[in-house]
C-alpha positions in Angstrom: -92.5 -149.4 71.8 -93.2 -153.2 73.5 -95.8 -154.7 72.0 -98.2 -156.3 74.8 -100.6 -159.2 75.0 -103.7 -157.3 75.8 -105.7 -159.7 78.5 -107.1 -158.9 81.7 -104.6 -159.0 84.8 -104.2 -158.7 88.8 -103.9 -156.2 90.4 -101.0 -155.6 93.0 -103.8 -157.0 95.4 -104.1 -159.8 93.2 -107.8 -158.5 92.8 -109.0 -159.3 88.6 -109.4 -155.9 86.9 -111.5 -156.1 84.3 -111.8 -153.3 81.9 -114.9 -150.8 82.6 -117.2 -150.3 79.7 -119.2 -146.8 79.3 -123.0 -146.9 81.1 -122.1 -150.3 83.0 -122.4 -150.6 87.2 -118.1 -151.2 87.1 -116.9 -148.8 89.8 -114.9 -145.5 88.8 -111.4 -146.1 89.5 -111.5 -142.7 92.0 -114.0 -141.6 94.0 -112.7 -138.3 93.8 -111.7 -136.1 91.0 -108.0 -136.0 90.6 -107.1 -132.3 89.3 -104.5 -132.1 86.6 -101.7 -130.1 87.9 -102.8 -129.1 91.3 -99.9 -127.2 93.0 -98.6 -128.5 96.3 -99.0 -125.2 99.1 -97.5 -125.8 102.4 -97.9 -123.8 105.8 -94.9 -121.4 105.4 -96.2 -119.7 102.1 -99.5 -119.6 103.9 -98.3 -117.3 106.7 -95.9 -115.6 104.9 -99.0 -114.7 102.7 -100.5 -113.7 105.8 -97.8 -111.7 107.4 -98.0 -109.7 104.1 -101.4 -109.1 103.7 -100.8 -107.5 107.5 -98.1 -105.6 106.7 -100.1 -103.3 104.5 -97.4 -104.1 101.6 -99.4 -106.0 99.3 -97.8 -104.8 95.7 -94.2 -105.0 94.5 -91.8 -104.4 97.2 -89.2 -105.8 99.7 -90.4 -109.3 98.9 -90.2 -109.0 95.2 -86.9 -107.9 95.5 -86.0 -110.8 97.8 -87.3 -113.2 95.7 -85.8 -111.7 92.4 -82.0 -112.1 94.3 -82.9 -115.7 95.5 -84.0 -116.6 92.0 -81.2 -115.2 90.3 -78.7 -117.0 92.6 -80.5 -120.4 92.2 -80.7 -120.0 88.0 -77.0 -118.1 88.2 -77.6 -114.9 86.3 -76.8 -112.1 87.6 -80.4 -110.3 87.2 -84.0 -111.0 87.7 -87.0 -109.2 87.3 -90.3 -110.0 89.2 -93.4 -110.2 86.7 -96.9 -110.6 86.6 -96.8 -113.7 84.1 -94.1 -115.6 81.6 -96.6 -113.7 79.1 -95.1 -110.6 80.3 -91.6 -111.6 80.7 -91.2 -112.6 76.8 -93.5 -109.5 75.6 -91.2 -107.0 77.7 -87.7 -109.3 76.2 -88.6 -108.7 72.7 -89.4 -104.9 73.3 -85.9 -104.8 75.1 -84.2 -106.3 72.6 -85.6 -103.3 70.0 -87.9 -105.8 68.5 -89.5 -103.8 65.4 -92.8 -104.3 62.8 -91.5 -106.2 60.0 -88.8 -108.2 62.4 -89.2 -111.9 62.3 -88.8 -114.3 65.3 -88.2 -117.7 64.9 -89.8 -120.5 67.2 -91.7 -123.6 67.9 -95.5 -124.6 66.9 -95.6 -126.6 70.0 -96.1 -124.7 72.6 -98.5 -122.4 73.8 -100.0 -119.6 72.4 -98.4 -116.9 74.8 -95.5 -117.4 72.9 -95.9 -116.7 69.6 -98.9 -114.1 71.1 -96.7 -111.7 72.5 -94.2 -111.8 68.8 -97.3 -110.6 67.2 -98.0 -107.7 70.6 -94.3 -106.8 69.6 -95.3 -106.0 66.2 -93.1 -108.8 64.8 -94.2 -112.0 62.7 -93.7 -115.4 63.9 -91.8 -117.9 62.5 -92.5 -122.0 62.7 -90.2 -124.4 63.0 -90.7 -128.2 63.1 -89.9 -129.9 66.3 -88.0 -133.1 66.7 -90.5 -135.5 67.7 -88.8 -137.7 70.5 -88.0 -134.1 72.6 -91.0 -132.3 71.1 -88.0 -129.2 70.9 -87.3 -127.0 68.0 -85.9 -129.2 65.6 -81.8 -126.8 65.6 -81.1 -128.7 61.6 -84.3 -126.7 60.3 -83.6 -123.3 61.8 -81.1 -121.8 59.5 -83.3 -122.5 56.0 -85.6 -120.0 57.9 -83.3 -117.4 58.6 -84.1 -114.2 56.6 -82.6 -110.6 56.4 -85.8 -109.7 59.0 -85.0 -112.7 61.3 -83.8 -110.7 64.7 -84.7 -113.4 67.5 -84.6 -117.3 68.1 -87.1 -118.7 71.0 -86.7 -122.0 71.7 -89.1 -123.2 73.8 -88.2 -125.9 76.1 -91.2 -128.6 75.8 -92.1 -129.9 79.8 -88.2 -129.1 80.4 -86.4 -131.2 77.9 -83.7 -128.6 77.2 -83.3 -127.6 73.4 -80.1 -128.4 71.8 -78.7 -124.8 73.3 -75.5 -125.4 71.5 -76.4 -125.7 67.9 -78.8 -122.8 68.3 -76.2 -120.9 70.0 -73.8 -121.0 67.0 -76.5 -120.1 64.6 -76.9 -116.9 66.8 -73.6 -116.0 66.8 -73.3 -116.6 62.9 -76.1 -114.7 62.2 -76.5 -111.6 64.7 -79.4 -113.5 66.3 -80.7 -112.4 69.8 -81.7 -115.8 71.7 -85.1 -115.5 74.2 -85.8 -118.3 76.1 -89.4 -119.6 76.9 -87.8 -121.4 80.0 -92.0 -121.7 81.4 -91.3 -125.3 81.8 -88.0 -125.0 82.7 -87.3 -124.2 85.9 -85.1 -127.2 87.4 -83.7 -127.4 83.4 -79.7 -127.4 82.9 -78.2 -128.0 79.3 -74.5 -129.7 79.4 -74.4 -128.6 83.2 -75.3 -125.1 82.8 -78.9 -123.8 83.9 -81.2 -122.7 80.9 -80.4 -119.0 81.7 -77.1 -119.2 81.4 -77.6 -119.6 77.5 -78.5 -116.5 75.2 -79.6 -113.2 76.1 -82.8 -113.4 78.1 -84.7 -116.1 79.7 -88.7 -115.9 80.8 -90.3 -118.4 83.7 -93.6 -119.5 84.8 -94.7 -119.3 88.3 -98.1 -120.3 87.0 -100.5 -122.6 89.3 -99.4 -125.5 87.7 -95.8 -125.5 87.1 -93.1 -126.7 89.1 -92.9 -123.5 91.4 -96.1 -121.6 91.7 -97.4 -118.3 92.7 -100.7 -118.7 91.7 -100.0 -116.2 89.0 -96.3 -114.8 88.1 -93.1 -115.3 86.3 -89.5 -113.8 86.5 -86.8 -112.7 83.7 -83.4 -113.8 84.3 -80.5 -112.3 82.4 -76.7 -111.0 82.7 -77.4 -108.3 80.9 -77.7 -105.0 82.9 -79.2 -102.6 80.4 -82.0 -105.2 79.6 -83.1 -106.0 82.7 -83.3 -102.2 83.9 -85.4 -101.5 80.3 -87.7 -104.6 81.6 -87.9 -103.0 85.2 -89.0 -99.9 83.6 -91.3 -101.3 81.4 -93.4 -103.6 83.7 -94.8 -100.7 86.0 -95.9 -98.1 83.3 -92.4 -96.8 82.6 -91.8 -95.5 85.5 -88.3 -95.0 87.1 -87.2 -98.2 88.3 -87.0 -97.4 92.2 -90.4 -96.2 92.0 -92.0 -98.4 94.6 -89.8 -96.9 96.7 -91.3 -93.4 96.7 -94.0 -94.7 99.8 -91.2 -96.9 101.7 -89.5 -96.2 105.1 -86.1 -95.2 102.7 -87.5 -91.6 101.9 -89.8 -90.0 99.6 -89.3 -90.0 96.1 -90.8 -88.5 92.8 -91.1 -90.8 90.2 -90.7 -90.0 86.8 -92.4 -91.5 83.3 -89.7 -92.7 81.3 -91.5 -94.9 78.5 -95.3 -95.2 78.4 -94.8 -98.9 80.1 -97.4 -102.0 81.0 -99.1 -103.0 84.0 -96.7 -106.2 84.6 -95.4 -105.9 88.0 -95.5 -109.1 90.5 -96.7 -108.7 93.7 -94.9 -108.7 97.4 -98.2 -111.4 97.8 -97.3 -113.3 94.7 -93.5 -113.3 96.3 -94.6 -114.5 99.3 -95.2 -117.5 98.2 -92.1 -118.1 95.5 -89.9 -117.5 98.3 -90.4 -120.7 100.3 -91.8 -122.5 97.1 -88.4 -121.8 95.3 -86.5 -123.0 98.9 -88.3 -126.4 97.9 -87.6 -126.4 94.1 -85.2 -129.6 94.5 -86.8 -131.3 97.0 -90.0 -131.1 94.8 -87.9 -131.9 91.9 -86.7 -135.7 93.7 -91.0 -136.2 94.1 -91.3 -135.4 90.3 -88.5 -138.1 89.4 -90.0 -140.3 91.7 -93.4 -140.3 90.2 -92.0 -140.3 86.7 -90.0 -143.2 87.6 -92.8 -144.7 88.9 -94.9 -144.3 85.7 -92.7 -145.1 83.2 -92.5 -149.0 85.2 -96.1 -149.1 85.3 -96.6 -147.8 81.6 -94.1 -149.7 79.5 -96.8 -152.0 77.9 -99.1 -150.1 76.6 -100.0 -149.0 73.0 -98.4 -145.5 73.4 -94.8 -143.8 73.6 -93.6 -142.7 76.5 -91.2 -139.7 77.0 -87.5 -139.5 77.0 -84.8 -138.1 79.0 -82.0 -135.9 77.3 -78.7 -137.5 77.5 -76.8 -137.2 80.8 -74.7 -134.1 81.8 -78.8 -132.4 81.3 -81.6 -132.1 83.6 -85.4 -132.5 82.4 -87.2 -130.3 84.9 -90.3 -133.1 84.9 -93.0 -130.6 84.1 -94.8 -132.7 82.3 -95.1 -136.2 81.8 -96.7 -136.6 78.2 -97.4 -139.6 76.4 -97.9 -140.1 72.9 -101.2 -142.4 72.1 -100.5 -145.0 69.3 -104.2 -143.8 67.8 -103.5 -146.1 64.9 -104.1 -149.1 67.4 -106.9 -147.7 69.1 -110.8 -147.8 68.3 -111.3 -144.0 69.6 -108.6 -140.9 69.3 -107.1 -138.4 71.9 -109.7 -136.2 72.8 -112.7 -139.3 73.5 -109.5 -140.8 76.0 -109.6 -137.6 77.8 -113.2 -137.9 78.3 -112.8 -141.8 79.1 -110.3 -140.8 81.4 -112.4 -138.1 83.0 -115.2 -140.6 83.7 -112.8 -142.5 86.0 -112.5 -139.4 87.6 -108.7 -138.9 86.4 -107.6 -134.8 85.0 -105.2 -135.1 82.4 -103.8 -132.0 79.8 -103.0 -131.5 76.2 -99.8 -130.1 75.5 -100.1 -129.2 72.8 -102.3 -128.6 69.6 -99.6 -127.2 67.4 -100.1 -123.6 66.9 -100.2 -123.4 63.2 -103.3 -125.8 63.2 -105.6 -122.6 65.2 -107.5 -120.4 63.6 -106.3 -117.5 64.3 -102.5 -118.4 62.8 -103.9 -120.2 59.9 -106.0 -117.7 58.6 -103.3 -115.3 59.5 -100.1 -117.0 57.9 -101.4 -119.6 55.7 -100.8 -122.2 57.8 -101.9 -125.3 56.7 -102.2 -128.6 57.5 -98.6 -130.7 56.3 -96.7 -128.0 56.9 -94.9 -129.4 60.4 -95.5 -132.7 60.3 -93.3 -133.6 63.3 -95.7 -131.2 65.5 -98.9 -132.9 63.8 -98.0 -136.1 64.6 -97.7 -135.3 68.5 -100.9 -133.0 68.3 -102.7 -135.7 67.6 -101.3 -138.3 70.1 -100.2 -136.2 73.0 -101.6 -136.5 76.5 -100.2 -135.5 79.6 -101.0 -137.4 82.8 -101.1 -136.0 86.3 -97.4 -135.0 87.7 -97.2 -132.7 90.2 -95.6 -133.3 93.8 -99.0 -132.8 95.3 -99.5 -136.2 94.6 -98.8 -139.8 96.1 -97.9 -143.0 94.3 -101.4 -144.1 95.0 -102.6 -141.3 93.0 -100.1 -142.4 90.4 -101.1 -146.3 90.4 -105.1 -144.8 90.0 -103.6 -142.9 86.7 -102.2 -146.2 85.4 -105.5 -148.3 86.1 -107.6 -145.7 84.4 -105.3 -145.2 81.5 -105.0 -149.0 81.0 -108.5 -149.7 81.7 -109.5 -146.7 78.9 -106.9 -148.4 76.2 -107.7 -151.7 76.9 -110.9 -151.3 75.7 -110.6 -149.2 72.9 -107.4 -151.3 71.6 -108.0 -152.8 67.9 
């Protein structure tokens, strides 16, 4: 980290800006509130939305499936499956897979809670592994100390879409009969030594959620080569039903349908699709924004008392999902959570990704979690704070991140 001479400075208008004190007359640095990710919705998915909701096709049909091909061509699997949520997509893997009570799962403590959430709806138990801080990824040296005769599944979670290290944690799979999940809900843009996220292990699981780099407003997708999986995870998401069930009120004929497994209420939408088609068609031109913004951050942000992300090495893609700093608390008067508020004054959103899981209630009580036992994921939990990215937004929104941060640090800073 540079260390910086903290003093007041100009502006790029060469105006004096002086740090704001809580209670005092100082303007905010926004008039407006700027909303942590807001998505970006432009007028194509708006009328497609529209043409559906005219159609009289509103759930899962012939704009699912259209969107399901287009995403499997643009993440180069050979399947894809239309859901309701990430949530669902990683619930229905590990119940495709044959996931069984007793079975253990091994994963990350930083991320969030759907992931380890639907181990425990599969009947399985979790399994925590430290993280590497600089990636804030699974840390692949400490997975094979906790692999046991029950272990049946690795999910590495790949934190704001740095990609794991795919090919140590691919050779542990193959030495020891491990089934590889991905939680790619960050992920989406994310390639790992020139091959998208998808392409490595046996299932992958996205978010189309209102704040990721596609959205749907709600939704996600499973992408996999496997045939037999992805027709289980069909059947599974519309109450086990036969997988060409939708079809039984469409203009291709009449057809019963038949129970096959008592299934879930996961389906996506022909609404939901409507939009992920054209959003998808702008994936890499929203991508070049994202870069652009990060870019323009990481100039702006340099001399501050915090760390700033890093970029996997090239031949990878970081999807920019989020751009999370880590607060040098030590040399600050306040910690994390009173900058969020600080922040919010000045009318700027910002996010927390994440508090490790093993620190909640629900998995400490439950495992014996305790504090010290992932140090790596400690440390960021209580530094981490993710800043506005999202290519909704204008540099000028950007700059009014950087005065409020800077304002907010400068003076709380020891």
């Amino acid at each position: 980290m540079i260390k910086r001479n903290f003093s007041y400075r100009k502006n790029e208008k060469q105006e004096l800006v002086v740090p704001a004190s809580p209670g005092t007359n100082i303007r905010q640095v926004r008039k407006e509130f700027l909303v942590f990710g807001s998505p970006r919705i432009e007028d194509e998915e708006i009328a497609e939305v529209v043409q559906t909701l005219k159609s009289g096709w509103l759930s899962t049909g012939p704009k699912v499936e259209a969107f399901e091909h287009q995403f499997s061509e643009f993440v180069k699997t050979r399947f894809a499956v239309g859901l309701n949520s990430c949530t669902a997509g990683l619930h229905l893997a590990f119940l495709g897979i044959g996931i069984k009570p007793g079975d253990e799962i091994i994963t990350s403590p930083m991320t969030f809670a759907a992931t380890a959430n639907t181990i425990i709806h599969a009947c399985a138990k979790p399994v925590f592994v430290d993280i590497e801080k600089e990636s804030r990824n699974i840390d692949p040296g400490k997975i094979e100390a906790n692999i046991t005769s029950r272990t049946r599944a690795i999910v590495p979670v790949h934190f704001a879409g740095y990609p794991c290290k795919m090919d140590q944690i691919m050779e542990l799979a193959r030495n020891y009969n491990l089934f590889v999940i991905n939680d790619s809900a960050h992920a989406l843009e994310t390639t790992y030594s020139g091959k998208t996220i998808a392409r490595y292990g046996d299932i992958s699981a996205y978010s189309f959620y209102a704040t990721k780099n596609i959205t749907t407003g709600e939704g996600g997708m499973v992408a996999t080569d496997n045939e037999e999986l992805a027709e289980k995870i069909q059947i599974l998401r519309l109450h086990g039903l036969s997988k060409d069930a939708w079809n039984r009120y469409s203009n291709r004929g009449f057809k019963h349908y038949e129970v096959m497994v008592p299934g879930y209420k996961y389906n996506m939408m022909d609404i939901q699709a409507a939009m992920g088609i054209h959003q998808l068609r702008r994936v890499q031109e929203y991508h070049l924004i994202r870069c652009r913004l990060w870019d323009f951050y990481m100039n702006r942000l340099q001399n501050l008392p915090i760390e700033l992300p890093e970029l996997p090495d090239a031949g990878s893609i970081h999807a920019r999902h989020l751009f999370t700093i880590l607060l040098s608390i030590e040399k600050l008067t306040i910690d994390r959570d009173h900058v969020v508020e600080e922040l919010k004054r000045e009318n700027i959103g910002s996010g927390i990704h994440f508090t490790a899981l093993h620190l909640h209630p629900y998995y400490a009580k439950t495992f014996g979690f305790k504090i010290g036992d992932f140090p790596e994921a400690e440390y960021v939990s209580k530094r981490t704070l993710s800043l506005p990215l999202s290519p909704k937004l204008t540099e000028s929104d950007c700059l009014d991140v950087c005065t409020a941060l800077e304002r907010v640090l400068l003076r709380h800073t020891r």
